[in-house]
C-alpha positions in Angstrom: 44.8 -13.2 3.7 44.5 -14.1 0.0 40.8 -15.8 -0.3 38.6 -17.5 -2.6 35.3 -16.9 -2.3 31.6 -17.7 -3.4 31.1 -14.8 -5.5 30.9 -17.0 -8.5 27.0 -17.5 -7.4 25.0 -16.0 -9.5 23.4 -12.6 -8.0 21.4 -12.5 -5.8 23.0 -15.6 -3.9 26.4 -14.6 -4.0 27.0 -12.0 -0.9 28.5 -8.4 -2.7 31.8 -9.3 -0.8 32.2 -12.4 -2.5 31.3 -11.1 -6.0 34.3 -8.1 -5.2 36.5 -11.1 -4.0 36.3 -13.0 -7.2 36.3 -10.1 -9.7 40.1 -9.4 -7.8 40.6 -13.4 -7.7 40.2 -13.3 -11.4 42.3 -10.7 -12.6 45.1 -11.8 -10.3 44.9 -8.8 -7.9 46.5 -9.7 -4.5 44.1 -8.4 -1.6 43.9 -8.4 2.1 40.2 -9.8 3.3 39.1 -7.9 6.7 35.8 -9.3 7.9 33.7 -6.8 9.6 30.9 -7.1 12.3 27.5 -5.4 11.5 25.5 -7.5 9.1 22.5 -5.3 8.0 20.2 -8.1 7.8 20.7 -8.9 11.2 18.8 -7.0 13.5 20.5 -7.5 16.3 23.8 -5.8 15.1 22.3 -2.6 14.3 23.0 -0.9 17.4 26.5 -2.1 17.2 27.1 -1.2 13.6 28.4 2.4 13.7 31.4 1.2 15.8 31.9 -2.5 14.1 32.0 -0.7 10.8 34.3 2.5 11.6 37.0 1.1 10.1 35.0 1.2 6.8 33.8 4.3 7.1 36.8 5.7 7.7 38.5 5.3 4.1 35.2 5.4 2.2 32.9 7.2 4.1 30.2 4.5 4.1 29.4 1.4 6.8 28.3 -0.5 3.5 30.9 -3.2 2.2 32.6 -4.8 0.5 35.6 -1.0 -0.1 38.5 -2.1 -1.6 41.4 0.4 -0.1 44.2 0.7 -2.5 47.5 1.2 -1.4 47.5 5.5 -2.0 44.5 4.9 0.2 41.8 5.9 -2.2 38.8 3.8 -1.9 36.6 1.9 -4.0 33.1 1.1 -2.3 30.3 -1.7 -4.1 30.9 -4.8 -5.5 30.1 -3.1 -9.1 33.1 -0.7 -9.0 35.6 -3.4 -7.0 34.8 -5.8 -10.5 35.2 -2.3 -12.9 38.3 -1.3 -11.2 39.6 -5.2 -11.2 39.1 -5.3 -14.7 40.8 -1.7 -15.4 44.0 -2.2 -13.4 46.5 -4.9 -14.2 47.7 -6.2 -11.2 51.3 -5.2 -10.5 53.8 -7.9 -10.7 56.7 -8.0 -8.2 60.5 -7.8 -10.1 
């Protein structure tokens, strides 16, 4: 899915996901949004967290989000680096 988010809130509204999400909105990158269980301001979820966020850890080895896997399958973890590498790499435009 191809989403627009909040991230145009100003820090510290905006959730770091939504600030990644914009950055790539804004340069034109084409994404695919994978919501993940695990909040860590919600209590409750922390005994769940190492299995909801596996999937992240996999590719980045962090839970933390938002990780922007690219397509070699390197990944870029924080919503700092998701706007750096946004703004460094043109998206690719289909012939």
């Amino acid at each position: 899915m191809h989403g627009k988010s909040l991230g145009g809130l100003p820090a510290p509204l905006a959730h770091p996901c939504g600030r990644a999400a914009k950055a790539l909105d804004d340069r034109g990158h084409a994404y695919d949004l994978e919501e993940v269980k695990g909040g860590s301001l919600k209590f409750w979820t922390w005994p769940a967290r190492a299995q909801d966020r596996a999937e992240v850890e996999k590719p980045s080895g962090q839970r933390a989000v938002p990780v922007l896997v690219l397509d070699n399958g390197e990944a870029v973890a924080g919503s700092g680096a998701i706007a750096q590498w946004a703004q460094a790499h043109p998206p690719e435009r289909a012939s």
